[in-house]
C-alpha positions in Angstrom: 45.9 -78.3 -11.9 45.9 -81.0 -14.4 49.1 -81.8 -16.2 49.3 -82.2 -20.0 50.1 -86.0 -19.3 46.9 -86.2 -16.8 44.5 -84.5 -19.8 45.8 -86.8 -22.4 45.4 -90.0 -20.4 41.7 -89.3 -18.8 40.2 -90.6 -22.2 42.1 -93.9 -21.5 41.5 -93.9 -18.2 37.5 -93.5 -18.8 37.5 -96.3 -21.0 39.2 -98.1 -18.9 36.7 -97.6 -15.9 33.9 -98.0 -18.0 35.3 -100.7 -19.3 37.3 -102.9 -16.8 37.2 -106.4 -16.3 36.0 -106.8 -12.2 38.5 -109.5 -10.9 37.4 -110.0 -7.3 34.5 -111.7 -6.5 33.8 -110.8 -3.5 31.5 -108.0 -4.7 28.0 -107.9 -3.7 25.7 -108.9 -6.3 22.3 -109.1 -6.2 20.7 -110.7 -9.5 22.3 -112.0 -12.9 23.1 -109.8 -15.6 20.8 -110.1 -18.3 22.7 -108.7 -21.3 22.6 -111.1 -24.2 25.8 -112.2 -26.4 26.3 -110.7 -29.8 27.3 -107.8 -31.8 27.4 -104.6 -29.5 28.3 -101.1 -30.4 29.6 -98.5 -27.5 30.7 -95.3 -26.8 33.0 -93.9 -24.1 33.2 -90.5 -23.4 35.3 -88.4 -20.9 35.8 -84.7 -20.7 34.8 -84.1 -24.2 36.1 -86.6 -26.3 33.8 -89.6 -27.5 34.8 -92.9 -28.8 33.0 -95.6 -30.2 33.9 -99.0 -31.2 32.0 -102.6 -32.3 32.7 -105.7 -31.0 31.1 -109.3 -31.3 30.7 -111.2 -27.6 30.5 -114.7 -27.1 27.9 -115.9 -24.5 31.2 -117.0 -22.8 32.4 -113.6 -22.6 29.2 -111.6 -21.9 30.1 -111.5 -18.3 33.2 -110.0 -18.4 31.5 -107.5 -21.2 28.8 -106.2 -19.0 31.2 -105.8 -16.0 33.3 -104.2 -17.9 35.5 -104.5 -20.9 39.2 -105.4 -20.3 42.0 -103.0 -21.9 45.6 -103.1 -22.4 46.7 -100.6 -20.7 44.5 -100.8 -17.1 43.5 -103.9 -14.9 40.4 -102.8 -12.3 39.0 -104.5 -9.4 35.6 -103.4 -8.7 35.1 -104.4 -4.7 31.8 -102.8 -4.7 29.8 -104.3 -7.8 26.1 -104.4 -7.3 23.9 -105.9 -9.9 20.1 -106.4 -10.4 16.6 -105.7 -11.6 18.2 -103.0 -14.6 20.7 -101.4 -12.3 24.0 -101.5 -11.7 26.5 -99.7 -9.2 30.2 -100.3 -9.3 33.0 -98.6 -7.2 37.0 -99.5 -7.4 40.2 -99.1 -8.2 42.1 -99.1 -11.9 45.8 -99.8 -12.1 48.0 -99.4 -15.4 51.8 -101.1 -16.0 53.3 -98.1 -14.2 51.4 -98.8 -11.0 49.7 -95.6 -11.6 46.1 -95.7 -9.7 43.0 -94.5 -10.3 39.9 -94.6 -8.7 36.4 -95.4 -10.1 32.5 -94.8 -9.5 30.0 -96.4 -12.2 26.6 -96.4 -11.8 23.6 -96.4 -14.4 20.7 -99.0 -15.7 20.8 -102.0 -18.3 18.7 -103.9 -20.0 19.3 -107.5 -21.7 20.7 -105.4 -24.8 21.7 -101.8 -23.7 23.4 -100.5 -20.6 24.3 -97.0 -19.5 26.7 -96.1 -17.2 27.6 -93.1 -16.0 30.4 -92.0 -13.1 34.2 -90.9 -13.3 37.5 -91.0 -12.5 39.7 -89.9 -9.7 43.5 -89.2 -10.7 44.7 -88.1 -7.5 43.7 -88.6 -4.1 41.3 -85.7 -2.8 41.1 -84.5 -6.4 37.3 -83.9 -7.4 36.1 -87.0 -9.8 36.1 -86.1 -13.9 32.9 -86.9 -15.1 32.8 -90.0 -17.6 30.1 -92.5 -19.1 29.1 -95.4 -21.2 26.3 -96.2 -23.4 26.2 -99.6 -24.9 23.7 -101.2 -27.7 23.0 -104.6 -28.9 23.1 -104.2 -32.7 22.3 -107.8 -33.4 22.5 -111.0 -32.1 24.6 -112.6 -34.8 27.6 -110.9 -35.7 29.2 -109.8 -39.6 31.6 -112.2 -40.5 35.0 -109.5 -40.7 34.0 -108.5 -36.1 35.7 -108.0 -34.3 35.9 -110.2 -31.0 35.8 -109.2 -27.7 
């Protein structure tokens, strides 16, 4: 059984999944990413509750957007991260300030200006995985003046 603390955080931890930063390279990768810099809207979701946010991405950044966003609150590593021809498959490991762990499973199709993603989250070891996802969306390739930066 979940605890209170365990419900309230899998939002978090969704986004953070979905939207980790991979910091090893020694993932398999099997084309570039083709998802262009500029003003992107996405939305997490994760046992029922949906969030969507805006950001602007610098062609410096784009890299680190399309493998996943960094947060706050979670650094992932992403040892499996296969990428090419419009699909993408990621599996890893998510890690907040508490040393709290969580394991991850992404998986879904992209295009050079949307991506979906879809996978989840594991909170405890042998626990089933709680279903989460990602859909992403180029709104434009320039971005409003008051953006947001990723």
């Amino acid at each position: 059984m979940l605890t209170r603390a365990a419900v309230v955080a899998v939002p978090a931890i969704a986004g953070a999944l979905m939207l980790a930063a991979p910091t090893t390279p020694r993932a398999a990768q099997t084309g570039p990413a083709t998802v262009l810099p500029g003003y992107w809207e996405y939305t997490t979701s994760a046992v029922g509750i949906r969030d969507t946010e805006q950001k602007c991405v610098r062609p410096s950044e784009i890299n680190r957007f399309f493998g996943g966003l960094s947060t706050r609150r979670w650094s992932c590593t992403y040892p499996v991260r296969q990428v090419g021809n419009g699909v993408a498959r990621f599996e890893g490991t998510c890690t907040d300030r508490k040393n709290r762990r969580v394991n991850v499973r992404l998986n879904g199709t992209y295009q050079s200006e949307q991506f979906s993603f879809r996978g989840g989250a594991q909170l405890a070891r042998g626990t089933p995985y709680l279903p989460a996802s990602i859909n992403a969306r180029r709104i434009s390739a320039t971005c409003p003046a008051d953006a947001e930066y990723f």
